[in-house]
N, C-alpha and C positions, 0 to 999 in steps of 0.2 A: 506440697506434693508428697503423698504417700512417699516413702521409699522402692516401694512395689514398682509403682509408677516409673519412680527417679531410675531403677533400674532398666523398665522397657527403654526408657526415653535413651540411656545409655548404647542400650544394645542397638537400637535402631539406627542412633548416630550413627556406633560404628560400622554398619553396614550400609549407610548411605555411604561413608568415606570409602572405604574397599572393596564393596561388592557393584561393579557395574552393572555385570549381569550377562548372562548370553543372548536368552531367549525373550522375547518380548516379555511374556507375565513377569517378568523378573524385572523389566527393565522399566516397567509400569509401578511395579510394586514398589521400585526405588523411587520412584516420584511422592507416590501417596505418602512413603516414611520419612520423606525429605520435606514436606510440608508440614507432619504431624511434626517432627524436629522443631522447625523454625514454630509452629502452634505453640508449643510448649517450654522453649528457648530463649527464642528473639521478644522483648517486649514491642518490636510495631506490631508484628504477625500476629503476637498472641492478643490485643488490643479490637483487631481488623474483624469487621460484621459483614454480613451479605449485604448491609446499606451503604457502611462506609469505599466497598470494595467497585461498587457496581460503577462507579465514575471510571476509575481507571478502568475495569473491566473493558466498558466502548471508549476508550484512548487505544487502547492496544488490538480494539476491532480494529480501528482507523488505522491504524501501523502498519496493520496485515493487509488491508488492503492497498495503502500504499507500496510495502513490497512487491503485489501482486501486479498494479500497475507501473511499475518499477523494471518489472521483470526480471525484480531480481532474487534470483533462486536463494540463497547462502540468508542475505536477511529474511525471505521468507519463514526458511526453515526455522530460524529463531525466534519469529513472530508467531507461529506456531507453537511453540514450545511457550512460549509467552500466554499465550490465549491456554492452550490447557493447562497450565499453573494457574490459572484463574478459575476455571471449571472447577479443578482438584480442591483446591480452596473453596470453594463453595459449597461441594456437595460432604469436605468433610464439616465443615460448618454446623450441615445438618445434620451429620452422621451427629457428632456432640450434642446437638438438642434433640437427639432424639426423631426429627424429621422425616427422614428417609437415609437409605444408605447409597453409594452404589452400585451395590446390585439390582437394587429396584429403579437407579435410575436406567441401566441397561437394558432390563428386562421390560423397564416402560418402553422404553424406546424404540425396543423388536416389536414391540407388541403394535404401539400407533403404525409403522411404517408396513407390516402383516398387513394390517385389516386395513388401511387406507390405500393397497395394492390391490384390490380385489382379482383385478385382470391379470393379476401375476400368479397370488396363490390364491386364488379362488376360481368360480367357474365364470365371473363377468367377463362380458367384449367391452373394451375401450379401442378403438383403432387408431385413433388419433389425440393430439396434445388436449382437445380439447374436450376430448370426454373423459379426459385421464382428470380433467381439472375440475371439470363436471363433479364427476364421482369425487375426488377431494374433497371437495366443499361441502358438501351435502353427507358424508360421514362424520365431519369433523363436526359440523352443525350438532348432530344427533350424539355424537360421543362428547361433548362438553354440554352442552343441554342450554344451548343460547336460542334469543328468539330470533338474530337478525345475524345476519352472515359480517355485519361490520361490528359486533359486539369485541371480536378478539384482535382488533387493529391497535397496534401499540401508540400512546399518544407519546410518547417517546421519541419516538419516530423523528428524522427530520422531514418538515411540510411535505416537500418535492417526493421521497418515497413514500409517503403516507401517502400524499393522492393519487401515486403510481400502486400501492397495494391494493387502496379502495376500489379501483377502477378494474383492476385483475380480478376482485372477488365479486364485481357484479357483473362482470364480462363470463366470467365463470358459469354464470347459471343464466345467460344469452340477454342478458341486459345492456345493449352497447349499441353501438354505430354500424351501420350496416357495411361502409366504407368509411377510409383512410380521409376523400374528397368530402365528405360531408363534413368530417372532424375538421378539415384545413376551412371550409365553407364558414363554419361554426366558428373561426379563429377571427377571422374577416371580421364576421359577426361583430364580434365583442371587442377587437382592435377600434372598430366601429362607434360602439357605445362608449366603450373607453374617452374615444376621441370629443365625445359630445358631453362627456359626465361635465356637472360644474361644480360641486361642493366636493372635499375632501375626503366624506363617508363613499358617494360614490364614485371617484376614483379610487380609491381600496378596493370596493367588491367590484369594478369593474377589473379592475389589474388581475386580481385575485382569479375572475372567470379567465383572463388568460391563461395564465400560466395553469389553472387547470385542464384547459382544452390544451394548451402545448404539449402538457403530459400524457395525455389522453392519443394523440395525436401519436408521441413516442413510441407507447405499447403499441401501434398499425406497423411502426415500418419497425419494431423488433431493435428496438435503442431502450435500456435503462435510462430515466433522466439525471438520474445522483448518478449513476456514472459518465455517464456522456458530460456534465455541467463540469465534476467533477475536474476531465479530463482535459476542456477545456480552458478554467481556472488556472490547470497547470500549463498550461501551454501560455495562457497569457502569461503570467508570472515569468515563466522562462524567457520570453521576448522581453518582456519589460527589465530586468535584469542584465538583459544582453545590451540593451537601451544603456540603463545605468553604465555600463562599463563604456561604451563608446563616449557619454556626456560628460564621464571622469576622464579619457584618456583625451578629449578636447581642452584641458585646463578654464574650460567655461562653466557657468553654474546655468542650472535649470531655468533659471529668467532670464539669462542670456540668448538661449537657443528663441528664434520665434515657435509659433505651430508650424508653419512650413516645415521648419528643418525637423521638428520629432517627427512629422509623417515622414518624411524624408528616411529618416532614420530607422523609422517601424517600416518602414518596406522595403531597406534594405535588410533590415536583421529577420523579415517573414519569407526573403526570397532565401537569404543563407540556411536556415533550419528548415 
């Protein structure tokens, strides 16, 4: 390191340790100098790429969101702060290779949310959610220059929102179900097929046509499915756990109990919660 350098890196230290800051830009500012610090400091930080980052990056989505279903405010706030320590880190990432800085990522960001509001600061009518989504789609088309509205769907994605995003972005431009009763009609359907498949290739894509008509079905009555499944998981987990405690404070072990006594069990611990 330069000395030039070694001396920013100094000063900036000591103004992450002392200067809190009053005003927001100040208190922003001590974020970004507290990153370039550990950048230039710490050997993990200084080591860390936007690849090697990206895993924890959605570990700490997943956190956040579990604060949020949590309800609880205090961890939120620091899953928060967690998620933009990840942002900070990435976009100086780029600033270092020269990428982008940013400013350009903010000024990107006014700019997409401007032009994709037309009925906000421009003269369109959108009246309702769905011509708001309408117009969404059909700018974004044209502003990334794709041929097929499922080109920018992240394969990343977990299955259950990926088929809940695809199904939003063809519903967007009136590709969908006329009703809720046809989707549940359609569910029948393929529980149907399901039931009749006999080799193991089609029991896959038959299962598979479910749980995409379930999903399909969620977006009608206004349920996320990774959140709704989500919340459900936790709910069973909680009962089953509540199970464990009652199965230890019996001095019996799990193959002692028959089935009777776990149902037994799971319907007293589903009527207490």
């Amino acid at each position: 390191m330069e000395p030039s350098q070694e001396r920013d890196i100094t000063h900036l230290r000591n103004e992450v340790l002392n200067e809190k800051g009053s005003t927001l830009q100040e208190k922003f500012d001590r974020v970004i100098n507290l990153v370039k610090v550990l950048r230039s400091e710490c050997p993990w930080d200084r080591k860390q790429t936007p690849e090697s980052l990206s895993h924890l990056l959605l570990e700490e989505s997943y956190e956040l969101i579990h604060a949020i279903d949590e309800n609880d405010d205090r961890e939120l706030q620091k899953e928060l702060g967690d998620l933009f320590l990840h942002v900070t880190f990435q976009v100086l990432m780029a600033e270092e290779s020269g990428k982008f800085t940013f400013s350009e990522v903010f000024d990107a960001l006014c700019d997409k949310l401007i032009n994709r509001h037309p009925h906000v600061f421009g003269e369109t009518v959108a009246d309702n959610e769905q011509e708001v989504l309408k117009n969404w789609e059909s700018l974004k088309l044209k502003e990334k220059g794709r041929r097929s509205l499922l080109d920018g769907v992240p394969k990343a994605m977990s299955e259950l929102l990926r088929a809940y995003r695809v199904q939003k972005k063809v519903a967007g431009v009136g590709f969908d179900w006329s009703s809720d009763e046809n989707v549940l009609d359609k569910l029948l359907e393929e529980i149907e097929e399901l039931r009749n498949a006999r080799s193991k290739e089609e029991k896959e894509e038959e299962f598979g046509d479910i749980l995409f008509t379930i999903v399909n079905y969620s977006r009608f009555i206004g349920v996320n499915p990774e959140d709704s499944l989500r919340k459900s998981t936790n709910k069973f987990m909680k009962r089953f756990m509540a199970i464990e405690e009652l199965v230890n404070q019996s001095g019996r072990s799990w193959q002692e109990h028959t089935s009777e006594e776990l149902d037994t069990l799971w319907e007293k611990v589903k009527r207490e919660q």
